[in-house]
C-alpha positions in Angstrom: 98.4 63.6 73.9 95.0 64.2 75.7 94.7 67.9 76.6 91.6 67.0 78.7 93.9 64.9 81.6 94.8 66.6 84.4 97.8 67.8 84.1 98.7 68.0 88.1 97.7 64.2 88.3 99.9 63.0 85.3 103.2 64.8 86.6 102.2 62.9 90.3 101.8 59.4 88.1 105.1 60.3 86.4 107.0 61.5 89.7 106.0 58.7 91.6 107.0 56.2 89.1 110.5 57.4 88.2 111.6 58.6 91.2 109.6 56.5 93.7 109.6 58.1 97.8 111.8 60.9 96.3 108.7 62.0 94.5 107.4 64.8 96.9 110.3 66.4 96.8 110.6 66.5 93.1 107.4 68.0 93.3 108.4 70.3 96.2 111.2 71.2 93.9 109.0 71.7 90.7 106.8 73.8 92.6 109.8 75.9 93.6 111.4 76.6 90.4 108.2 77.3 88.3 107.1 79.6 91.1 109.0 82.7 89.7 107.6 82.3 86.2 104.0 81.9 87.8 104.5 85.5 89.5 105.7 87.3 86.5 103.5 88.6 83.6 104.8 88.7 80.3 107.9 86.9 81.7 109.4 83.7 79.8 112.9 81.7 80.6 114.8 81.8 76.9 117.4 79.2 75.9 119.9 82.2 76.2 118.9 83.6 79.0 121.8 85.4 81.0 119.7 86.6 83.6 119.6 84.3 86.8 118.0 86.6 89.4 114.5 84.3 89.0 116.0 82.1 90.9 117.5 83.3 93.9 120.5 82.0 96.9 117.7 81.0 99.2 115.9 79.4 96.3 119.3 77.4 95.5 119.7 76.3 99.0 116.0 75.0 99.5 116.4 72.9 95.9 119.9 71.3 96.9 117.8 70.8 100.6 114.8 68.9 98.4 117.7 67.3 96.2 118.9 65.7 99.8 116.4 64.5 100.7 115.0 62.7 97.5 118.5 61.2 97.6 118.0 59.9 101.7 114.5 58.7 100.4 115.6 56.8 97.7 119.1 55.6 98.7 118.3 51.8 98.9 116.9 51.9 95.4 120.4 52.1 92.8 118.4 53.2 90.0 116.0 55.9 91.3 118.7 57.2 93.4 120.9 57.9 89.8 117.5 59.6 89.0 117.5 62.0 91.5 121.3 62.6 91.2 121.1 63.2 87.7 118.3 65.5 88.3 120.7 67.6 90.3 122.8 68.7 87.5 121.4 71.6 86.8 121.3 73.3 90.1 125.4 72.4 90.4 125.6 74.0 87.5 124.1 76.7 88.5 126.3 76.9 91.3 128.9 77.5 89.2 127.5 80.2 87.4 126.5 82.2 90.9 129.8 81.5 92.3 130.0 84.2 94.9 133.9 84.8 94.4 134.1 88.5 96.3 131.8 86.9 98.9 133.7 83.9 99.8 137.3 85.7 99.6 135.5 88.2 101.8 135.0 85.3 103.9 138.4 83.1 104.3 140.5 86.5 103.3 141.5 86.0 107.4 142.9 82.9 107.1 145.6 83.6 104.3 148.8 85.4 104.8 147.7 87.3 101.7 144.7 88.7 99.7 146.4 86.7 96.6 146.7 83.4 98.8 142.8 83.8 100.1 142.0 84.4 96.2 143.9 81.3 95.0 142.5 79.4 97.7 138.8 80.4 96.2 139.7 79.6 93.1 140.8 76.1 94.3 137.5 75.9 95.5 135.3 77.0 92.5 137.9 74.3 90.5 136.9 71.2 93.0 133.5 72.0 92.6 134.2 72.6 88.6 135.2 68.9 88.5 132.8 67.6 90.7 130.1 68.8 88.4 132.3 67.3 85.5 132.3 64.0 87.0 129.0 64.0 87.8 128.0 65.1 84.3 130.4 62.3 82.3 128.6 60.1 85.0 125.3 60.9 83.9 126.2 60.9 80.0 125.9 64.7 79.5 127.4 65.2 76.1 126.2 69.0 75.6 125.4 71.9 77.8 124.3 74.2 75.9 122.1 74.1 72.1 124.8 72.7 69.7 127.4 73.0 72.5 129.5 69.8 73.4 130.3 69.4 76.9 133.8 68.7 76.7 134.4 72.0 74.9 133.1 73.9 77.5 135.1 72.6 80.3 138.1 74.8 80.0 136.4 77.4 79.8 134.6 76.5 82.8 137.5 76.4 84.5 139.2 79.3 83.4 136.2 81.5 85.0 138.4 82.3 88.1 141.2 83.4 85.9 139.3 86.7 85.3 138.8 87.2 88.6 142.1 87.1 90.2 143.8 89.9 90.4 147.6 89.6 88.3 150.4 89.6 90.7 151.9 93.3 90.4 155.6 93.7 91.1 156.6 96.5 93.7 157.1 100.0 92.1 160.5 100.2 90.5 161.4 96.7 90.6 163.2 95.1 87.5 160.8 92.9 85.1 161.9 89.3 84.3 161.6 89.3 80.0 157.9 88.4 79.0 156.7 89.8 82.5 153.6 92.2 81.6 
């Protein structure tokens, strides 16, 4: 540990050595998500921290369009290309958490018969991406996602976040209920 080094010049060394021509747009992407905290006084990013609002859609999409292109930079070299990838972890979880889920019915509610057919088909959607995060993280060897949390525990759970935001099939007014319905 030398305090005295630069500290700019070390994360370059490091960057360019793990991640090779995907390295800018680590950087870019560094510079991206530590911008918030530099604008903020008195601001700091906890381990528990619910609020996601410091890192905004736009911010998401710009990340995942760094992420993209580290990956087309690097795509001949196996190894610094599962760099990059795993890198990306975080940002599809985060996905998952921001999962727009009024937006997107909102946006294919025209192309169902139904409300409840348009919200089953986003919840379909949310799932796919659910397990595409989970095979990306067994890939990757992530065995926790939280302090003290195991991965695996958390995928139900994961999946399940849809479930809350469905809407229960009512039955019409003054129809009969089938025993153990409601």
């Amino acid at each position: 540990w030398d305090p005295s080094r630069d500290q700019k010049a070390l994360i370059k060394e490091f960057l360019e050595g793990y991640y090779g021509s995907g390295a800018q747009y680590l950087q870019q992407y560094l510079d991206l998500i530590n911008e918030p905290a530099a604008k903020r006084m008195n601001w700091g990013l906890s381990t528990y921290n619910g609020d996601l609002s410091f890192f905004p859609l736009q911010a998401q999409m710009k990340a995942n369009q760094l992420f993209d292109q580290a990956e087309a930079a690097v795509k001949n070299d196996a190894t610094k290309l599962y760099r990059v990838q795993r890198e990306r972890l975080p940002l599809q979880h985060l996905a998952l958490q921001n999962y727009a889920f009024d937006q997107k019915l909102s946006e294919t509610r025209g192309s169902y018969p139904t409300t409840r057919a348009a919200a089953d088909a986003v919840a379909a959607d949310y799932r796919d991406e659910a397990n595409k995060f989970f095979a990306d993280a067994d890939k990757f060897g992530l065995n926790f996602i939280s302090e003290g949390g195991a991965f695996d525990s958390a995928k139900p759970g994961i999946l399940m976040r849809p479930d809350s935001w469905i809407p229960p099939e009512l039955p019409k007014a003054g129809a009969k209920l089938e025993p153990g319905q409601f």
